[in-house]
Residue frames relative to the residue before (quaternion, step in Angstrom):
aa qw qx qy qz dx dy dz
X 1.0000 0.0000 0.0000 0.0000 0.00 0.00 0.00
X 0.5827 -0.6147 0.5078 0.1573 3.67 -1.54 0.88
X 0.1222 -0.6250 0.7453 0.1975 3.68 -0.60 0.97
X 0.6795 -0.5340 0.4305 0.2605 2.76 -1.96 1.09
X 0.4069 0.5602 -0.5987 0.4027 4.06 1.13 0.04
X 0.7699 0.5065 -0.2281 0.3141 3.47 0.53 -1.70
X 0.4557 0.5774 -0.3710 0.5668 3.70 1.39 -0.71
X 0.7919 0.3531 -0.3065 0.3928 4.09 -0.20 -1.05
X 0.7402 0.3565 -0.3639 0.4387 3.15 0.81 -0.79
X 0.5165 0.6217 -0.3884 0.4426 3.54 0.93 0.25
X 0.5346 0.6320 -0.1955 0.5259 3.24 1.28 -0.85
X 0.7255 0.4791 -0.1653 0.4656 3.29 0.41 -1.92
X 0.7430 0.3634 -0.2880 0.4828 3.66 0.61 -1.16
X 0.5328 0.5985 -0.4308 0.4152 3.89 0.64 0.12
X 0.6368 0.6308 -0.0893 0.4343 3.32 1.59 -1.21
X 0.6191 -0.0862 0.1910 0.7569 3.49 1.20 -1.44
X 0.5067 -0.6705 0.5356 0.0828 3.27 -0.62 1.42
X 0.1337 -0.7423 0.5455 0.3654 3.96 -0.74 0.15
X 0.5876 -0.6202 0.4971 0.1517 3.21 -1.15 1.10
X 0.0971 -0.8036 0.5584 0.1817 3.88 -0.37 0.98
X 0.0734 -0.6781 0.6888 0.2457 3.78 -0.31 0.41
X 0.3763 -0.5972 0.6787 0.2027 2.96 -2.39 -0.09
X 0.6998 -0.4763 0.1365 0.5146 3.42 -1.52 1.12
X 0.7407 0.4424 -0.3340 0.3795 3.48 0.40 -1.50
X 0.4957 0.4605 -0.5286 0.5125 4.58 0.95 -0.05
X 0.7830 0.3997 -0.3410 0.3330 3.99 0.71 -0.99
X 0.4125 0.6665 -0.4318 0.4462 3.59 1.68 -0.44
X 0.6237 0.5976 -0.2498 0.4376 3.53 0.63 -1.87
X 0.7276 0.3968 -0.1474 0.5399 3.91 0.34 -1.38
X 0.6071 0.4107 -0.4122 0.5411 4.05 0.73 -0.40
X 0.7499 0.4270 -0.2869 0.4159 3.69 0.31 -1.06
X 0.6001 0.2818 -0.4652 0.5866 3.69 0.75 0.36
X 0.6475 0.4321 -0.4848 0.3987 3.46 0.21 -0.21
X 0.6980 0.4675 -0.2578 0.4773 3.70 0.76 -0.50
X 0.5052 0.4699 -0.3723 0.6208 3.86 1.47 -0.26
X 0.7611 0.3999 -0.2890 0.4209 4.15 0.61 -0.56
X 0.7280 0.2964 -0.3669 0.4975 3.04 0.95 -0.53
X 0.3281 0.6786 -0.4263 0.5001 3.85 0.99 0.83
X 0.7921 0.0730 -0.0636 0.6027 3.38 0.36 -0.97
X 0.5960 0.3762 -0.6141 0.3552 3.41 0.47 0.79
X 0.5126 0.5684 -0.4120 0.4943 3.56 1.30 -0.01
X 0.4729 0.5819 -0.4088 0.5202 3.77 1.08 -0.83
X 0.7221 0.4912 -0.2426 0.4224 3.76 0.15 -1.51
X 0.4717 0.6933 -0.2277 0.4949 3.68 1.07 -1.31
X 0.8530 0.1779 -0.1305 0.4730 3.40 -0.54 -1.52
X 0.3931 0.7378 -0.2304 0.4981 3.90 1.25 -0.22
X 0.7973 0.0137 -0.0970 0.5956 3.51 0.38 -0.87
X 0.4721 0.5879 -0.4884 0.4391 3.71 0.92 -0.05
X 0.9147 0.2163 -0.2690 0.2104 3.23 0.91 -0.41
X 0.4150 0.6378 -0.4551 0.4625 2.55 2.04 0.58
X 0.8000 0.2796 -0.3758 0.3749 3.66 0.94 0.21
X 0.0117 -0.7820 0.3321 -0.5273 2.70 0.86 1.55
X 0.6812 0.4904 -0.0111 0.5434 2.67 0.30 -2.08
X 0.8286 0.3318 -0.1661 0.4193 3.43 -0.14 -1.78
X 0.5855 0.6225 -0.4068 0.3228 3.57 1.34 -0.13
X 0.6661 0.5652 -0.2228 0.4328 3.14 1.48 -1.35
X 0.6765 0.3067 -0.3200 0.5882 4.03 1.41 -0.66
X 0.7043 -0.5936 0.3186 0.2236 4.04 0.74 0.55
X 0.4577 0.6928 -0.4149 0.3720 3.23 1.52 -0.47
X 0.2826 -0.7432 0.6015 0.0772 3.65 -0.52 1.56
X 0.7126 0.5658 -0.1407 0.3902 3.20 0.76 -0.56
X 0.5437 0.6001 -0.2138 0.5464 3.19 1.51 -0.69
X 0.4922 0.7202 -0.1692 0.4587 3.06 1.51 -1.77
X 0.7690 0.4502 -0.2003 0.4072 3.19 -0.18 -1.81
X 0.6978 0.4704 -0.2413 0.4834 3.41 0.32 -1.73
X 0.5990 0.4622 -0.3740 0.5363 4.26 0.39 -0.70
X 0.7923 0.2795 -0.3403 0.4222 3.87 0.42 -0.77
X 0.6177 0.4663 -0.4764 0.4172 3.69 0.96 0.35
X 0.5890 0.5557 -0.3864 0.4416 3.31 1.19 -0.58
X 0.6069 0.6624 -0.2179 0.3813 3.50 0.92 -0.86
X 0.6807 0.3026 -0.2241 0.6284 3.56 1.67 -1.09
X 0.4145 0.5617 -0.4857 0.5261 3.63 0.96 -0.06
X 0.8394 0.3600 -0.2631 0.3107 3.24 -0.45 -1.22
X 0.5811 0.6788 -0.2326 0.3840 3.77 1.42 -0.59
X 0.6735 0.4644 -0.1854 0.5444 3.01 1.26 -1.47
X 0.6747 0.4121 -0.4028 0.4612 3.87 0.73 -0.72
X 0.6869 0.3803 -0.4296 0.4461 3.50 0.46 -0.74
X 0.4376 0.7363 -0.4128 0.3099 4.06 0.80 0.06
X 0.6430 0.5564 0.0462 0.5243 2.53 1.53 -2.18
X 0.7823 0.3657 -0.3201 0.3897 3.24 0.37 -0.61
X 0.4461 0.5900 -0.4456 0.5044 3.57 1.70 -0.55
X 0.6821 0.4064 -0.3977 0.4598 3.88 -0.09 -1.66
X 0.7872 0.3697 -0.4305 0.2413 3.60 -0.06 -0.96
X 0.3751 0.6487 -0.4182 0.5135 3.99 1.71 -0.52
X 0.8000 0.3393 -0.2851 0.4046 3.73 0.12 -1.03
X 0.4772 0.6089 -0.4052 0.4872 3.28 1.32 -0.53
X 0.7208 0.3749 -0.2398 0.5314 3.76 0.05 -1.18
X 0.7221 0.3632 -0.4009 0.4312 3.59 0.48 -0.42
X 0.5437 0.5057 -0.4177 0.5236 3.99 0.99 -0.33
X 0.6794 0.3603 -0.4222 0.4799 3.75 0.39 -0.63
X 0.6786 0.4936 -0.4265 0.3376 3.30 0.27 -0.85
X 0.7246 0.3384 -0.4692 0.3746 3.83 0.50 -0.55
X 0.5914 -0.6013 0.4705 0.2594 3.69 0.80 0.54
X 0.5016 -0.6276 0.4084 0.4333 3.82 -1.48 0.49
X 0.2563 -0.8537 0.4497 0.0565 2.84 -1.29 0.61
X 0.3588 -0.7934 0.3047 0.3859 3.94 -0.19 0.66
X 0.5789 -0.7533 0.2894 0.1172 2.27 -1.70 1.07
């Protein structure tokens, strides 16, 4: 008999199939992830040290405005990685299974 884990995920995988990639689709999908998480570290060490800076002449305000820019700037470059892998998963199409 089926626990109900094995019943949903049976369910689920009728719904949206799971998608097998190959090494060279997971190479493709690692190397943007490893080019984003590059220049979100680039960005990172960048404004960490401009606030720094703004810590050491007091400017609260400077401060503030560097740590919004800082979560601003994280979340798009996030986004723009998921949506790259996105376009690159559709693009390799379904594959058999």
């Amino acid at each position: 008999m089926k626990s109900a884990y094995e019943l949903a995920m049976e369910r689920l995988e009728k719904g949206a199939p799971t998608v097998k990639l190959t090494d060279e689709q997971k190479a493709q999908i690692a190397e943007i992830e490893s080019q984003y998480k590059a220049r979100i570290a680039e960005k990172e060490l960048f404004l960490k040290q401009k606030m720094r800076e703004a810590q050491t002449s007091a400017n609260l305000e400077e401060i503030e405005q560097l740590e919004k820019q800082l979560a601003t700037e994280l979340r798009r470059l996030q986004s723009d990685c998921e949506e790259k892998k996105e376009k690159l998963r559709t693009s390799f199409g379904p594959q058999p299974g």
